[in-house]
C-alpha positions in Angstrom: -5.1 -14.5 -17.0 -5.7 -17.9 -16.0 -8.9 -18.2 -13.3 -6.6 -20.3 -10.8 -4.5 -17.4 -11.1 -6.9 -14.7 -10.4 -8.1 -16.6 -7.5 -4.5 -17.0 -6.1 -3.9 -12.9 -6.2 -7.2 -12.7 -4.7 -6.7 -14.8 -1.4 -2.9 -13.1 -1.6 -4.8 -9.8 -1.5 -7.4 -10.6 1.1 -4.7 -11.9 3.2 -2.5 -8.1 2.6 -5.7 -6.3 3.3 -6.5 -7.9 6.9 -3.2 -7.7 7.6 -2.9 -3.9 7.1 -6.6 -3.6 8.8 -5.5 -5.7 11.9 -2.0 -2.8 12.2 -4.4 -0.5 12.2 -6.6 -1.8 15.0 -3.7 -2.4 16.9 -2.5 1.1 16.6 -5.9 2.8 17.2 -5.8 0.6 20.4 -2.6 1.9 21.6 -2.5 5.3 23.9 -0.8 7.6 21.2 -1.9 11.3 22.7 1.0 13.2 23.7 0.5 15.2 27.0 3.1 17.6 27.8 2.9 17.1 31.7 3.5 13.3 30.9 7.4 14.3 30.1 10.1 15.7 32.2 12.1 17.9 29.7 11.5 19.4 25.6 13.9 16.6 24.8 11.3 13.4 25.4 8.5 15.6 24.3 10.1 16.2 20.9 11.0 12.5 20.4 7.2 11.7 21.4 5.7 13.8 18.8 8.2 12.5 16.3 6.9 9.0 17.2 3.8 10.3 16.4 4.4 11.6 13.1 6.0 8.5 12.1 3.4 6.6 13.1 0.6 9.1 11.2 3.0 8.4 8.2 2.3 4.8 8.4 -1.5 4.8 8.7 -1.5 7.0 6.1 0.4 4.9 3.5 -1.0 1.5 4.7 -4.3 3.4 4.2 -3.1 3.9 0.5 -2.2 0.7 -0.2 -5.3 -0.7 1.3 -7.2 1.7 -1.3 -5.3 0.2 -3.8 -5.8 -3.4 -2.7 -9.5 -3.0 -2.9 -9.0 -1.5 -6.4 -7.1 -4.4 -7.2 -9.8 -7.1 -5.8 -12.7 -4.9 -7.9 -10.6 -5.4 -11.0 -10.0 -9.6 -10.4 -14.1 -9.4 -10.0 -14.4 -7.3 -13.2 -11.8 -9.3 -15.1 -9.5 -6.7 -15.8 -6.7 -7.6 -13.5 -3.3 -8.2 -14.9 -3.8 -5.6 -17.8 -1.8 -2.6 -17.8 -3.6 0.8 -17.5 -1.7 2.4 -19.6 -0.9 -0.1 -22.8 -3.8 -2.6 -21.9 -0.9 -5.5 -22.1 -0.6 -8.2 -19.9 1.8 -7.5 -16.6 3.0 -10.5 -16.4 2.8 -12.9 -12.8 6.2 -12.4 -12.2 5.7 -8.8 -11.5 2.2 -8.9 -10.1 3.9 -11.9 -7.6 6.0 -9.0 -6.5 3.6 -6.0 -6.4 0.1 -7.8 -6.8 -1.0 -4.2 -6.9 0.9 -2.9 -10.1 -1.6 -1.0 -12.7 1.4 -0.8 -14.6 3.4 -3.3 -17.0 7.1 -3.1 -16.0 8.0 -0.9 -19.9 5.3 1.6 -18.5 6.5 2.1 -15.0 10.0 2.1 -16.4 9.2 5.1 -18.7 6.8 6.2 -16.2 10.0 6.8 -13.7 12.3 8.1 -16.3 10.0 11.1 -17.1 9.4 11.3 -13.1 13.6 11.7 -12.9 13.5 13.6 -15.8 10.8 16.0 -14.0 13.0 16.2 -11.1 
């Protein structure tokens, strides 16, 4: 991979991570405790605490990606980014435009999900 390239996912990655980082301030700053004598009736407490679990969804898989976005800045630093985990082929920019996180080259995650269907 070309270095203009490597710098472009870079500041593409940078710019995903602070993104993701600034949600998650915002969210910590919100009130997001659940107190039962806050709500009249079960009904608006159980929508509240489904809220809530939404929301812990959320963090939770923007805390992934954010893990995976620092993997992926470690391996433009190493020079590894772009090959495929699995094969050690190139991924391709068209795909890594798309998901600047793949590890995998679109042949390998394409068998990858057809043994994850096949597992069922």
């Amino acid at each position: 991979m070309k270095k203009r390239d490597r710098e472009r996912f870079k500041k593409l990655l940078l710019e995903q991570r602070n993104q993701l980082q600034g949600n998650q301030k915002k969210a910590l700053t919100g009130d997001i405790h659940v107190d039962p004598d806050d709500f009249p009736d079960e009904i608006d407490t159980a929508s509240s605490e489904v809220n809530l679990q939404f929301t812990g969804r959320l963090r939770e898989r923007e805390q992934g990606l954010i893990a995976k976005i620092d993997a992926a800045l470690v391996k433009i630093d190493e020079g590894s980014f772009g090959e495929c985990v699995t094969c050690g082929e190139d991924i391709g920019n068209a795909r890594l435009k798309a998901r600047p996180v793949a590890e995998l080259c679109i042949d390998c995650k394409s068998e990858q999900e057809k043994l994850e269907r096949r597992a069922g």
